[in-house]
Structures are given as C-alpha cells and as structure tokens.
N, C-alpha and C positions, 0 to 999 in steps of 0.2 A: 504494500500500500504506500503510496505518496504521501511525505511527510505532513504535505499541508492537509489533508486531507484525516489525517488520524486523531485531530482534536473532536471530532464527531465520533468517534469508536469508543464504546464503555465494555469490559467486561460483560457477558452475557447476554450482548444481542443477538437477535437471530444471523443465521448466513445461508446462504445458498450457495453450493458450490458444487461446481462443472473440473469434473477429473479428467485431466488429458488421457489417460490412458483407457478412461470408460466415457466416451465423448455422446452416448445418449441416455446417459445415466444422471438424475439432479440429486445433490443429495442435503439432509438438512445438517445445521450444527451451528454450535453457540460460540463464540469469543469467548474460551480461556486466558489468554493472557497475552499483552501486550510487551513488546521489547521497552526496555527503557531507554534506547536509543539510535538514533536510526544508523543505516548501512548505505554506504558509497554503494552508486551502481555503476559498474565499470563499461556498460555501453551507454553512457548520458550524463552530463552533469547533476542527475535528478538521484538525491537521497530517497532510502525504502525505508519502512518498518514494517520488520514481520510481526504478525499477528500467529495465533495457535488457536486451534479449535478444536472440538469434542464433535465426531460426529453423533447423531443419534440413531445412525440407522445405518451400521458399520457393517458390510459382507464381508465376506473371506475375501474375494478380489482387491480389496482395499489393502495397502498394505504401507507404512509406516515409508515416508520418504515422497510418494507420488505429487506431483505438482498439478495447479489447475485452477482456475479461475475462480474468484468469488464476489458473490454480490451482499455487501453486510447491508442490513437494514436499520439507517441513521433515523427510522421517523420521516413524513412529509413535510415537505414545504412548498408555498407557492415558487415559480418562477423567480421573479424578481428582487426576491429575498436571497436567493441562492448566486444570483447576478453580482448584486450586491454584495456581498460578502467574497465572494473572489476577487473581484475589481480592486474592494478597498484592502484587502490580504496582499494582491500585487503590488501597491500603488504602497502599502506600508512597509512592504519589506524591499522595494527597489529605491523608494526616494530616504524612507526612513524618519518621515517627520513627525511620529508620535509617540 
C-alpha cells in the first residue's frame, strides 16, 4: 500500500483480496497489523507499507508467501471530499506550508 494512502487503514477492516496464483478466486480477511514503517520500492520513487491479514476462508491452495491484490474497505465518501484531501496532501507535502 502507498504510504499516503495508509492513514485510512485501522487494524481490523475488512479486505478483499485477489490471489495471483488463484486469479478467479475472491477471498475475505481483516487487517492484522500494520508495518510501523514504510519500505523503499526499488522500481519508483514511491514508499510501500505492508499490511498483514487473517484470511477467513483459508483453503489448502492458499499457502503462506502468495502475493495478490487487495481492496481494504476505508468507509464511503463522496467524491469531492476525497479530491480534496489528495490535492491538499500534494500541495502540503511538495510546497510544505503548514
């Protein structure tokens, strides 16, 4: 996950997640625990933090190491709130005036 992006992540939300190795398979699981700091990604200048998760509906194919997409679920918001809040995240962290 992108570092600016993980102030929305709390222990115990939901996750959806898409296993490359079982690519029609969806499966659920909750945010066990969060890095306490994020990791260089060596193809981008863009910081990661890994997150951990618990599936709840673990098969045998599944197996400790597998990588694969996930969608956490931060809560709704409208549009423009979420505009918002990127915008002024860019504009604070590139100019730096508050």
């Amino acid at each position: 996950m992108e570092e600016q992006e993980v102030a929305n992540v709390k222990v115990g939300q939901e996750v959806l997640l898409k296993i490359r190795a079982l690519p029609f398979d969806t499966f659920h699981a909750k945010v066990t625990h969060i890095a306490p700091c994020a990791a260089k990604n060596e193809k981008d200048a863009q910081s990661t933090v890994t997150l951990c998760c618990r599936l709840e509906d673990a098969r045998a194919d599944v197996r400790p190491g597998l990588t694969g997409y996930a969608r956490i679920s931060c809560g709704g918001s409208m549009v423009g709130i979420v505009l918002t809040k990127r915008v002024m995240r860019h504009l604070g962290t590139e100019f730096f005036w508050w």
